[in-house]
N, CA, C and O atoms as a Maestro MAE file, in Angstrom:
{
 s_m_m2io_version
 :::
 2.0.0
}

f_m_ct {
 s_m_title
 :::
 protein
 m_atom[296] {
  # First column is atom index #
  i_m_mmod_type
  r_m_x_coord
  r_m_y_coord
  r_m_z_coord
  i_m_residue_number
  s_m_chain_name
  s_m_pdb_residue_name
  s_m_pdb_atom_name
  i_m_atomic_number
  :::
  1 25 27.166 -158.264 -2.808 1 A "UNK " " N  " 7
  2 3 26.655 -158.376 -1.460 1 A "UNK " " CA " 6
  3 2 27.535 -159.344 -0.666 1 A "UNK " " C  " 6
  4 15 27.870 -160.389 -1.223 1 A "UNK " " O  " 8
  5 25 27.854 -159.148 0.316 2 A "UNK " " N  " 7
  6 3 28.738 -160.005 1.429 2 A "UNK " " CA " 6
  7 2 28.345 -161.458 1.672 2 A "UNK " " C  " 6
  8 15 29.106 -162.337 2.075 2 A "UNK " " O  " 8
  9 25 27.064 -161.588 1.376 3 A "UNK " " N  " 7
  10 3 26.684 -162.984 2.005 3 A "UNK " " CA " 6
  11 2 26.947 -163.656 0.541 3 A "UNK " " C  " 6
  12 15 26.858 -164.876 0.680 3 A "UNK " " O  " 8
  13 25 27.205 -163.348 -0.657 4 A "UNK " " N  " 7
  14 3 27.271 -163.919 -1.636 4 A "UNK " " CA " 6
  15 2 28.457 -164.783 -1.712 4 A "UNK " " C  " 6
  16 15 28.351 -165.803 -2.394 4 A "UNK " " O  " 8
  17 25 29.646 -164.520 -1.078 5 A "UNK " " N  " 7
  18 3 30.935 -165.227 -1.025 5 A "UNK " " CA " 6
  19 2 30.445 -166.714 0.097 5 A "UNK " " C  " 6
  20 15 30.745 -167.899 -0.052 5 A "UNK " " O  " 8
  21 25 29.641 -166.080 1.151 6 A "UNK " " N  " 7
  22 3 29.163 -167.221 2.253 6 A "UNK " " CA " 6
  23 2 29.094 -168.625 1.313 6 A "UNK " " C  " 6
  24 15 30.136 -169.277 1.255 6 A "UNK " " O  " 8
  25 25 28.142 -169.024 0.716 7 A "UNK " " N  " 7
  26 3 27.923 -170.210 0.041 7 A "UNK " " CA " 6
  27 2 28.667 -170.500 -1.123 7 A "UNK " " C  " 6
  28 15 28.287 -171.308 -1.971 7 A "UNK " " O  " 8
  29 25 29.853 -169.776 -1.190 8 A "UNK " " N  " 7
  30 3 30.328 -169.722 -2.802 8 A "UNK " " CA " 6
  31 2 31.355 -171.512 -3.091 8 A "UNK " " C  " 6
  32 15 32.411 -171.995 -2.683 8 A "UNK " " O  " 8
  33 25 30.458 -171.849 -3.826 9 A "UNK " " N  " 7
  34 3 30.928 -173.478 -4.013 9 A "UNK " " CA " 6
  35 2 30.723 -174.577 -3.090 9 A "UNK " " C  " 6
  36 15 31.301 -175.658 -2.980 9 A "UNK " " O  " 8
  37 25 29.828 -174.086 -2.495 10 A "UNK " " N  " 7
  38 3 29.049 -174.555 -1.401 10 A "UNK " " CA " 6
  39 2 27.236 -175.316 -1.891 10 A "UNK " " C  " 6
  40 15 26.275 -175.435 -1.131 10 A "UNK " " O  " 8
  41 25 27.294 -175.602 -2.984 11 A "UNK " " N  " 7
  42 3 25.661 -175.749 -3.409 11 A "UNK " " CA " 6
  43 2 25.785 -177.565 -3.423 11 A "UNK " " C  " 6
  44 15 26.841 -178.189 -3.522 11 A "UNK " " O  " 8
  45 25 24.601 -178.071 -3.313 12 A "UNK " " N  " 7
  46 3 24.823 -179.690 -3.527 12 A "UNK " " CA " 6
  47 2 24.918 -180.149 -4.597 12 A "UNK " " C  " 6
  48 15 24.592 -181.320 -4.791 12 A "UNK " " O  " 8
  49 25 25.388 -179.357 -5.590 13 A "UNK " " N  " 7
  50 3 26.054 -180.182 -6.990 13 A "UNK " " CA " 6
  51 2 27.821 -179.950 -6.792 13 A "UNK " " C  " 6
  52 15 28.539 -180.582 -7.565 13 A "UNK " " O  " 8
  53 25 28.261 -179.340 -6.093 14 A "UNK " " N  " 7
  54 3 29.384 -179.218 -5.572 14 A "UNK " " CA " 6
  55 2 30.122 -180.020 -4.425 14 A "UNK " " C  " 6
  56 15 31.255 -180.492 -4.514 14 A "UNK " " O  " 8
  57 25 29.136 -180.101 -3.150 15 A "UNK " " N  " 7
  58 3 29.783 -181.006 -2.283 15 A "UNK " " CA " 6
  59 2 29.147 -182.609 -2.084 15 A "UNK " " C  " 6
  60 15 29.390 -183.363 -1.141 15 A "UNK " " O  " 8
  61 25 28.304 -182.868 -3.209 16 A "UNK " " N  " 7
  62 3 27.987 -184.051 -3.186 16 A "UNK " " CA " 6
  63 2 29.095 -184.905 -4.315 16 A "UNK " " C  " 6
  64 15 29.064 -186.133 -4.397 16 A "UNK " " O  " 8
  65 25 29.759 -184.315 -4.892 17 A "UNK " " N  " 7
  66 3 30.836 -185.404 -5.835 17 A "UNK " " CA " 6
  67 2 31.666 -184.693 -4.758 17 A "UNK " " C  " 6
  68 15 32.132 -185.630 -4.109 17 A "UNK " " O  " 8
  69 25 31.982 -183.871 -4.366 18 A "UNK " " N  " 7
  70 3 33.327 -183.510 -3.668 18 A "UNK " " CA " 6
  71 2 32.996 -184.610 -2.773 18 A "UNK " " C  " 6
  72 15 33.760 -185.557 -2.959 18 A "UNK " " O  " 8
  73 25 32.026 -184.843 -1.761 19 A "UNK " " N  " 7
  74 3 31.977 -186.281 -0.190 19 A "UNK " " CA " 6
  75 2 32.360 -187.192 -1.321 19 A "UNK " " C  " 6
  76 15 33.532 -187.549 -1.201 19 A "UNK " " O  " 8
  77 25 31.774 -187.677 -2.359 20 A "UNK " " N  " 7
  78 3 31.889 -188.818 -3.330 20 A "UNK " " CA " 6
  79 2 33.711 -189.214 -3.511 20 A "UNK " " C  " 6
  80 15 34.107 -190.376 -3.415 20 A "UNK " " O  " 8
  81 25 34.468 -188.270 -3.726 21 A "UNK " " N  " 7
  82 3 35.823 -188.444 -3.890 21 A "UNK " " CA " 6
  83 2 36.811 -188.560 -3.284 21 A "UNK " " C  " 6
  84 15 37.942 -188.900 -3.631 21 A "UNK " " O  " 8
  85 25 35.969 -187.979 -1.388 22 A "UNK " " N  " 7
  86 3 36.781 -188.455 -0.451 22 A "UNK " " CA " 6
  87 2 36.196 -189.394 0.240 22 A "UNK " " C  " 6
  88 15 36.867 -189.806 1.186 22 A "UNK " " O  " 8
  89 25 35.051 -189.928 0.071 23 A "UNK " " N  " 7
  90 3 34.785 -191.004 0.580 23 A "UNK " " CA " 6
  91 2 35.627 -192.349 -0.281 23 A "UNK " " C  " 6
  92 15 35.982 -193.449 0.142 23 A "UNK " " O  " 8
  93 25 35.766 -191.687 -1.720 24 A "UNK " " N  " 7
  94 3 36.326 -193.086 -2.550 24 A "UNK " " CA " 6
  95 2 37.991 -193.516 -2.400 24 A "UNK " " C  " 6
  96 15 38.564 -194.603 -2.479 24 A "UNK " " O  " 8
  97 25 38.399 -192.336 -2.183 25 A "UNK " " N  " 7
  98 3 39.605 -192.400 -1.617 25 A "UNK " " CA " 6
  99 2 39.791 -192.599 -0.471 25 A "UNK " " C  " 6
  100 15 40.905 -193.083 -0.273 25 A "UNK " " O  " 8
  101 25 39.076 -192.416 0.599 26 A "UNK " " N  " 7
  102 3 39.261 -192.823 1.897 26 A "UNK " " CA " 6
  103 2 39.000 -195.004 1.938 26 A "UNK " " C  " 6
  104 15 39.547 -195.737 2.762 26 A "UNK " " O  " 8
  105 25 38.220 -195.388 1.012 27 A "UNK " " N  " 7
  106 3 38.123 -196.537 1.123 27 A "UNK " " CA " 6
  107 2 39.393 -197.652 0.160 27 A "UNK " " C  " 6
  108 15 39.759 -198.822 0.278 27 A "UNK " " O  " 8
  109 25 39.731 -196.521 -0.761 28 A "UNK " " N  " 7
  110 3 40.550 -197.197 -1.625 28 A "UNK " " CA " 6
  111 2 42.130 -197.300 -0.671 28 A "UNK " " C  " 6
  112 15 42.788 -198.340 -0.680 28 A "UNK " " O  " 8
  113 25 42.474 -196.324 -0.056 29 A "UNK " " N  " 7
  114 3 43.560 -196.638 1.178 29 A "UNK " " CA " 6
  115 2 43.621 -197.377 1.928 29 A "UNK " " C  " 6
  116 15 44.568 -198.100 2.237 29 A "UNK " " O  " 8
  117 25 42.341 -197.286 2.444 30 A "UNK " " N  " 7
  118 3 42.131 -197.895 4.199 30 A "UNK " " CA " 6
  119 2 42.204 -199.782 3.283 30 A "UNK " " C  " 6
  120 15 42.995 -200.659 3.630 30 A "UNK " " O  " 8
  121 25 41.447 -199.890 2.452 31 A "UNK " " N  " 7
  122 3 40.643 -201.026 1.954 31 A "UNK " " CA " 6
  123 2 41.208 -201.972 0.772 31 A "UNK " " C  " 6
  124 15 41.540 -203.144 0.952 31 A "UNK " " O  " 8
  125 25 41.262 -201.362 -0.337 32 A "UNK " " N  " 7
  126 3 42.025 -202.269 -1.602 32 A "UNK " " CA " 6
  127 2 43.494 -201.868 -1.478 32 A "UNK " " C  " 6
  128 15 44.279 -202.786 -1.716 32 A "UNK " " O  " 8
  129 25 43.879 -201.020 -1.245 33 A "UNK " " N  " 7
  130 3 45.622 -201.072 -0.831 33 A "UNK " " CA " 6
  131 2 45.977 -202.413 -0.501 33 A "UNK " " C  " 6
  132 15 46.271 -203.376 -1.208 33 A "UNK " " O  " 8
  133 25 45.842 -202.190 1.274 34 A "UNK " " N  " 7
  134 3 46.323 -203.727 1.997 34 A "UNK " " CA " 6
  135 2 46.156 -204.454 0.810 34 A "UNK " " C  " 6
  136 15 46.996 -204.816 -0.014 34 A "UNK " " O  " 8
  137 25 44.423 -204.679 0.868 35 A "UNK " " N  " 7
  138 3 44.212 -205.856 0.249 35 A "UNK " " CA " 6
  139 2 44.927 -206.690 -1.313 35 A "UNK " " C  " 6
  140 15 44.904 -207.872 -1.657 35 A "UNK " " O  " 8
  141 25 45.425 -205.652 -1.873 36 A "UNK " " N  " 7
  142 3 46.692 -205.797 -3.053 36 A "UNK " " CA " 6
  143 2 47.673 -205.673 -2.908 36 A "UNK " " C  " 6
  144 15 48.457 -205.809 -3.847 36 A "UNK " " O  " 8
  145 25 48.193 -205.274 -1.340 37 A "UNK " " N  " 7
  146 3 49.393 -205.492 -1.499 37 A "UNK " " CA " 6
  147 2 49.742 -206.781 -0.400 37 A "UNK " " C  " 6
  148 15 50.869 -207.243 -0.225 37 A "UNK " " O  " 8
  149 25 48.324 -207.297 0.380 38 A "UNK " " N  " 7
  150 3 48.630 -208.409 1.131 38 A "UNK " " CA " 6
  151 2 48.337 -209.739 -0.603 38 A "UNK " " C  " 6
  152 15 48.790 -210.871 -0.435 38 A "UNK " " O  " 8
  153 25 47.750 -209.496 -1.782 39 A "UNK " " N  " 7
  154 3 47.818 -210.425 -2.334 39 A "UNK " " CA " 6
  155 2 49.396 -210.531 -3.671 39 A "UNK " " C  " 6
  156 15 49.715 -211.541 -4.298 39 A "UNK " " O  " 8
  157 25 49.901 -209.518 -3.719 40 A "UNK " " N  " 7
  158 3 51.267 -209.285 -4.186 40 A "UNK " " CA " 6
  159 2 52.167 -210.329 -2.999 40 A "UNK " " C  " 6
  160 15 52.684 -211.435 -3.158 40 A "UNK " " O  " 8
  161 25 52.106 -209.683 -2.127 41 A "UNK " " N  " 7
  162 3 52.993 -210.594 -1.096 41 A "UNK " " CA " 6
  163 2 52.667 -212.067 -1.058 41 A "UNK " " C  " 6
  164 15 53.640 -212.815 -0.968 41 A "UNK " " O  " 8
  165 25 51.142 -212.763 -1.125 42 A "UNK " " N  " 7
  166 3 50.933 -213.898 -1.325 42 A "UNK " " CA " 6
  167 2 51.779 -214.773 -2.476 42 A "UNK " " C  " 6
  168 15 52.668 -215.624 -2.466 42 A "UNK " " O  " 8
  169 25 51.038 -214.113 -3.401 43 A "UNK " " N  " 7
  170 3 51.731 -214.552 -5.204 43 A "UNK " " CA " 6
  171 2 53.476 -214.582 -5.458 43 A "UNK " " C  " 6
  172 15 54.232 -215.172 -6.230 43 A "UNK " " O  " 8
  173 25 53.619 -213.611 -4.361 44 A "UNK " " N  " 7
  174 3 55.356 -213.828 -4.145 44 A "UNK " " CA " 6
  175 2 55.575 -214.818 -3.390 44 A "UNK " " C  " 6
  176 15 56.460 -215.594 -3.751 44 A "UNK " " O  " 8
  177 25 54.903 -215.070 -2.222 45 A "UNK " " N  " 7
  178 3 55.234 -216.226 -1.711 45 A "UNK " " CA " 6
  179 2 55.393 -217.489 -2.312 45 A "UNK " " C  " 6
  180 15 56.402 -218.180 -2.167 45 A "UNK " " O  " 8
  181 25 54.396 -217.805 -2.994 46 A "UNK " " N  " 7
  182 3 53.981 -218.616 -3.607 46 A "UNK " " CA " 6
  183 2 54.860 -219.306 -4.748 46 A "UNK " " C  " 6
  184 15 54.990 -220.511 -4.964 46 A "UNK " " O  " 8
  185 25 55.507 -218.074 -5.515 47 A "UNK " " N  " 7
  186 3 56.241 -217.959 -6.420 47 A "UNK " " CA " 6
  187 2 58.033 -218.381 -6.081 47 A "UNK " " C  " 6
  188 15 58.886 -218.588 -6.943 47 A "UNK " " O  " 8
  189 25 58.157 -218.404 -5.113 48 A "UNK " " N  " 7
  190 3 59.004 -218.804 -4.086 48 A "UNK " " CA " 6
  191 2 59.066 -220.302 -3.663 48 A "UNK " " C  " 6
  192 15 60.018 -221.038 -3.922 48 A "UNK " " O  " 8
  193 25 57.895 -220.687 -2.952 49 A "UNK " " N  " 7
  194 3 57.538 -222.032 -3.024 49 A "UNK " " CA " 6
  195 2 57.975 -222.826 -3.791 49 A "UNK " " C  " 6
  196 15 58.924 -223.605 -3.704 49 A "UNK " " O  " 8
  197 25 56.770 -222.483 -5.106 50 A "UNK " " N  " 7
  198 3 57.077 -223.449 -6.432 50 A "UNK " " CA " 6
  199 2 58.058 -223.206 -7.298 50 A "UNK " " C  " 6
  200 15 58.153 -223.737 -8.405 50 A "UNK " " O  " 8
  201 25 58.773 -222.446 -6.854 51 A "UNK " " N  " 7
  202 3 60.112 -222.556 -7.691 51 A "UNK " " CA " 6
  203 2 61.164 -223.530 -8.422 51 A "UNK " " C  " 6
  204 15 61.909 -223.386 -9.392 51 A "UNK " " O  " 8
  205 25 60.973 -224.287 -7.783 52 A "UNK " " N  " 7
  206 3 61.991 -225.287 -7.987 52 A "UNK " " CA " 6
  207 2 60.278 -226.634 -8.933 52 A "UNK " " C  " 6
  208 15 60.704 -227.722 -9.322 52 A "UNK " " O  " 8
  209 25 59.310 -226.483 -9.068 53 A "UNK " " N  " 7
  210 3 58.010 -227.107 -9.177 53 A "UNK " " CA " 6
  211 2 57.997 -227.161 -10.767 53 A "UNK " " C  " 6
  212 15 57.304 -226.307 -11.319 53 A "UNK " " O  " 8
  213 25 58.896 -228.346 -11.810 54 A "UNK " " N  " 7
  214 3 58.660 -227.608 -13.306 54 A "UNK " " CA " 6
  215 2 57.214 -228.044 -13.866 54 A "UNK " " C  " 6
  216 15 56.459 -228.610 -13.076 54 A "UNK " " O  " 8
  217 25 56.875 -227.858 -14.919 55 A "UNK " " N  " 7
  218 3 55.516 -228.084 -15.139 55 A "UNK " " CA " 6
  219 2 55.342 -227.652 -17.004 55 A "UNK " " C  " 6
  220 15 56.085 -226.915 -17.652 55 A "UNK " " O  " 8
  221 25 54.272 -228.306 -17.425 56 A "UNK " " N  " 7
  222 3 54.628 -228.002 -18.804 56 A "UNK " " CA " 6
  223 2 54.337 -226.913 -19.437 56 A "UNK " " C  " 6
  224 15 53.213 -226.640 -19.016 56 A "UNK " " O  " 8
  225 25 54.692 -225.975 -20.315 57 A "UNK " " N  " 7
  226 3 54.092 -224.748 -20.561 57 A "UNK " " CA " 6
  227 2 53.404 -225.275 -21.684 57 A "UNK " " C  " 6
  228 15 53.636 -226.295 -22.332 57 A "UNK " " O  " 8
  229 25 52.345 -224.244 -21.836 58 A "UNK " " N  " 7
  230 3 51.009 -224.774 -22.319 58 A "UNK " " CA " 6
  231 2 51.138 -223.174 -23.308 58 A "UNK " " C  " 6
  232 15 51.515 -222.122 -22.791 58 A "UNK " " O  " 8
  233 25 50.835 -223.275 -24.415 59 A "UNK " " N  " 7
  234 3 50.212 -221.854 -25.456 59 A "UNK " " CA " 6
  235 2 49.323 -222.349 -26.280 59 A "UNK " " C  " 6
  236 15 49.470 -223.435 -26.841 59 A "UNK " " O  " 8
  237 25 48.334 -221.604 -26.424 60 A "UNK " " N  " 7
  238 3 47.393 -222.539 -27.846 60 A "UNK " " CA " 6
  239 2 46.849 -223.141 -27.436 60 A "UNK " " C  " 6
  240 15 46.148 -223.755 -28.239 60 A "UNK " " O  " 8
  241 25 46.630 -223.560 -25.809 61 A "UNK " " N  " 7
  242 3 46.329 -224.984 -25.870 61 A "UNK " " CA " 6
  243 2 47.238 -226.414 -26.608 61 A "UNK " " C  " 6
  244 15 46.835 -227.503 -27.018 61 A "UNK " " O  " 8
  245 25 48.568 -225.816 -26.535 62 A "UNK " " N  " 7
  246 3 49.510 -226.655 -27.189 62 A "UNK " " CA " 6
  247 2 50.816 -226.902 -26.185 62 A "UNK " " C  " 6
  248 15 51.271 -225.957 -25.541 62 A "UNK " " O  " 8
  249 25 51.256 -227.938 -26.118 63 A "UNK " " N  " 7
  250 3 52.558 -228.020 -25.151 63 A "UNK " " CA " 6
  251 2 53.736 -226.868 -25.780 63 A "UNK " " C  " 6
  252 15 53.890 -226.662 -26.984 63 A "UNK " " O  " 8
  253 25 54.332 -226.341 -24.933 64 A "UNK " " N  " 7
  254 3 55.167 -225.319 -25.297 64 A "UNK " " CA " 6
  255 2 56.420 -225.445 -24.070 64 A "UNK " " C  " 6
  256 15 56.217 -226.352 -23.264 64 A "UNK " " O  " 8
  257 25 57.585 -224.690 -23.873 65 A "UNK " " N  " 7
  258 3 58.626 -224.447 -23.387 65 A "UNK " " CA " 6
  259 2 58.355 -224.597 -21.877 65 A "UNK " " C  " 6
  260 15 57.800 -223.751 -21.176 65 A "UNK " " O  " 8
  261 25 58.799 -225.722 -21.499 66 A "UNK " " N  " 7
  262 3 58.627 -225.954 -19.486 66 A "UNK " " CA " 6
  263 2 59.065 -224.793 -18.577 66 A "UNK " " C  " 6
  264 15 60.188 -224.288 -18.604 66 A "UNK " " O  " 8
  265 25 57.879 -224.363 -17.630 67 A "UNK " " N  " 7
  266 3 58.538 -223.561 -17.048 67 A "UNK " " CA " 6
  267 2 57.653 -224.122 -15.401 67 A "UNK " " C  " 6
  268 15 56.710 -224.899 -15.254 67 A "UNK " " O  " 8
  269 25 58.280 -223.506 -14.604 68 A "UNK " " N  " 7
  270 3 58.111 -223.573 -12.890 68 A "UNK " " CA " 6
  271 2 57.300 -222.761 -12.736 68 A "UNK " " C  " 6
  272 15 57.121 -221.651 -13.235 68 A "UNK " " O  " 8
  273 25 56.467 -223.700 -11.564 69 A "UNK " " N  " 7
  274 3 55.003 -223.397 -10.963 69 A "UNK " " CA " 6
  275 2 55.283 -221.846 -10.499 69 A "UNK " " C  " 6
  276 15 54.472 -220.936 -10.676 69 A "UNK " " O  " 8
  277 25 56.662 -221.686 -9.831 70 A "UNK " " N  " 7
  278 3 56.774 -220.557 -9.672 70 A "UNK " " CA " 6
  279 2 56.546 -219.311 -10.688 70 A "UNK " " C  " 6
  280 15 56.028 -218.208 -10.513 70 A "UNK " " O  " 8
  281 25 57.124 -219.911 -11.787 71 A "UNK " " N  " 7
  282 3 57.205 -218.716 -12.636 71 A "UNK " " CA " 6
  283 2 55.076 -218.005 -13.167 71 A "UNK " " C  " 6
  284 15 54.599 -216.935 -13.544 71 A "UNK " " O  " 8
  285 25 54.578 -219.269 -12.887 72 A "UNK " " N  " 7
  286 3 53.185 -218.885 -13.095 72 A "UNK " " CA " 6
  287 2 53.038 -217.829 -12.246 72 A "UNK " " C  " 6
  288 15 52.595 -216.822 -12.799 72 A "UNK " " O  " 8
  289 25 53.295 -217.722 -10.943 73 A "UNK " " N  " 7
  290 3 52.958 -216.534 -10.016 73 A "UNK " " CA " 6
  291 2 53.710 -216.035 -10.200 73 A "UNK " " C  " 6
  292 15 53.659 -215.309 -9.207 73 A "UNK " " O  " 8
  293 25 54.777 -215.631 -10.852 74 A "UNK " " N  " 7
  294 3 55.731 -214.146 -10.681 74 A "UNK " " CA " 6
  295 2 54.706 -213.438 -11.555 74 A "UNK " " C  " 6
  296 15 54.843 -212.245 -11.824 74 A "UNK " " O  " 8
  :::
 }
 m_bond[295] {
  # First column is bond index #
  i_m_from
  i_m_to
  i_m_order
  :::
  1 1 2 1
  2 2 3 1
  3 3 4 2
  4 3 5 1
  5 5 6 1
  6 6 7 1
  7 7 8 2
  8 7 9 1
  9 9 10 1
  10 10 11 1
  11 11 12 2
  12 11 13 1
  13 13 14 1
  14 14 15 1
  15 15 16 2
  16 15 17 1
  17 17 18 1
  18 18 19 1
  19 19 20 2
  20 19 21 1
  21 21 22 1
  22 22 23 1
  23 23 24 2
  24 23 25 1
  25 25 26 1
  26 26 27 1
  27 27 28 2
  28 27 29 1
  29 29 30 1
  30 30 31 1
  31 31 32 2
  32 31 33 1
  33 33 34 1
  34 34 35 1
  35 35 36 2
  36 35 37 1
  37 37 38 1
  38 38 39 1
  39 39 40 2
  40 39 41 1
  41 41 42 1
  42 42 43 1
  43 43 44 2
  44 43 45 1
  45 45 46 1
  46 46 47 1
  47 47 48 2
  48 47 49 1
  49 49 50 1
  50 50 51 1
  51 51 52 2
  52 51 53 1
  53 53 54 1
  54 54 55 1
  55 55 56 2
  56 55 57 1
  57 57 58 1
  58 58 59 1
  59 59 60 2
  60 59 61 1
  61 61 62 1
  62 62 63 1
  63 63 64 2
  64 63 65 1
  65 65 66 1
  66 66 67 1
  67 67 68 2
  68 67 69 1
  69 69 70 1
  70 70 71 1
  71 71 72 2
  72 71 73 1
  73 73 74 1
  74 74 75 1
  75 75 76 2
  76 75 77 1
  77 77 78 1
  78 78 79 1
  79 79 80 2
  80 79 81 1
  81 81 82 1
  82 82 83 1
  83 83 84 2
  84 83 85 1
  85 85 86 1
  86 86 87 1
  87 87 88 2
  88 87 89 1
  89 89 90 1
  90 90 91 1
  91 91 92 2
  92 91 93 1
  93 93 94 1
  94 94 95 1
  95 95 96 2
  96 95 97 1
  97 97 98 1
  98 98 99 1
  99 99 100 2
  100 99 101 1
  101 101 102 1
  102 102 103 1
  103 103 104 2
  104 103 105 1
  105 105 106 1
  106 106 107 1
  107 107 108 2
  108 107 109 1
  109 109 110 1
  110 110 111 1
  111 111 112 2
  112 111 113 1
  113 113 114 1
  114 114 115 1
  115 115 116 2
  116 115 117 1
  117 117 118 1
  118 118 119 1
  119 119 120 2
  120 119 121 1
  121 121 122 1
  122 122 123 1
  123 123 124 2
  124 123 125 1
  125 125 126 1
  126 126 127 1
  127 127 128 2
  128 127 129 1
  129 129 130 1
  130 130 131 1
  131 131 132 2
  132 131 133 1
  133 133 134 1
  134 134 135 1
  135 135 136 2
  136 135 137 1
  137 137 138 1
  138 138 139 1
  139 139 140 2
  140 139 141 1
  141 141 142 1
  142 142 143 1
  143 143 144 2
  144 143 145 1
  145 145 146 1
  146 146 147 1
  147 147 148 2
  148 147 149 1
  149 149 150 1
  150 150 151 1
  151 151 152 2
  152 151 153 1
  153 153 154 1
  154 154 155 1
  155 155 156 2
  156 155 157 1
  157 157 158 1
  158 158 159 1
  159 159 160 2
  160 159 161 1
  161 161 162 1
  162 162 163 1
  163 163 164 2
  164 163 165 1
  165 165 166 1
  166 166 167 1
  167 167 168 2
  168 167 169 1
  169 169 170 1
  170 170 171 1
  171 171 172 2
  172 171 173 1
  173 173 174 1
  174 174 175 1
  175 175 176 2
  176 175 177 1
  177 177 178 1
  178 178 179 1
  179 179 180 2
  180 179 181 1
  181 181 182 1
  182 182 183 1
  183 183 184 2
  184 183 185 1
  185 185 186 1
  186 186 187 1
  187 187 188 2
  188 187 189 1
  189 189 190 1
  190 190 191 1
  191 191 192 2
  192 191 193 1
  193 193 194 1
  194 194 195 1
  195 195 196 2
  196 195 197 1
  197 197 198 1
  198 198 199 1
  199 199 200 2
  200 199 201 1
  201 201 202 1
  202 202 203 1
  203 203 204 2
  204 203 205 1
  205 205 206 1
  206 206 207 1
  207 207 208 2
  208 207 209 1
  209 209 210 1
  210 210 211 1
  211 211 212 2
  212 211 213 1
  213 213 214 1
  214 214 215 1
  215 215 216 2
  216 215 217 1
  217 217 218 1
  218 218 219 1
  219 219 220 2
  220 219 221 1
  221 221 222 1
  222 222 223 1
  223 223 224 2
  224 223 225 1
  225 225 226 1
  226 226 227 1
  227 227 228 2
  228 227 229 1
  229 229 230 1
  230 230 231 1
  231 231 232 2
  232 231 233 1
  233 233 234 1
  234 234 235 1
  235 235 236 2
  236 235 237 1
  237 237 238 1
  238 238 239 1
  239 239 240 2
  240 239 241 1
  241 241 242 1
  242 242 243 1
  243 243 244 2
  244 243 245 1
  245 245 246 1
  246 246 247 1
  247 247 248 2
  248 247 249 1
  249 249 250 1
  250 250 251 1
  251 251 252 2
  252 251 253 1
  253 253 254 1
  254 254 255 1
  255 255 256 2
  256 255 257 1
  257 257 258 1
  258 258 259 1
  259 259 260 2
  260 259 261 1
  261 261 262 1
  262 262 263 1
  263 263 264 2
  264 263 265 1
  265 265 266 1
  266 266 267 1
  267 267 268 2
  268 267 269 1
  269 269 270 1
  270 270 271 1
  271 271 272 2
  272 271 273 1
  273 273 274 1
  274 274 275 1
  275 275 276 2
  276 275 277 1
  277 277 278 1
  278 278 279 1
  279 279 280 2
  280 279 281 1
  281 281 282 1
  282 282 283 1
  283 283 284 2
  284 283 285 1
  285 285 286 1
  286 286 287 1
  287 287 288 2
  288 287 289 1
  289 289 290 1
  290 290 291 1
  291 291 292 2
  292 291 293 1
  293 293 294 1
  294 294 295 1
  295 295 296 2
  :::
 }
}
């Protein structure tokens, strides 16, 4: 019957995860993008800064091999 193609994948177990996946992607662009790539750019900054900043390296909870504040943020 003709009207059978009308609704075909059209039922609300279909376009309720389908809105679900472009709503999640529409927020993950607009929203955590920037927001990780304005905090990448921070941590680089940063890493820049303290570069020249040495400091003790720590493993174990044990003093270990000195390295720069910078190198914590790379």
């Amino acid at each position: 019957h003709p009207n059978d193609d009308v609704n075909k994948s059209q039922s609300s177990n279909d376009t309720f995860p389908t809105a679900m996946h472009i709503a999640a992607a529409i927020s993950v662009t607009s929203r955590l993008v920037p927001a990780v790539t304005a905090l990448r750019d921070t941590l680089h900054g940063k890493a820049e800064e303290f570069k020249g900043l040495i400091k003790s390296g720590r493993t174990h909870l044990m003093d270990a091999t000195p390295i720069t504040l910078g190198q914590e943020f790379s």
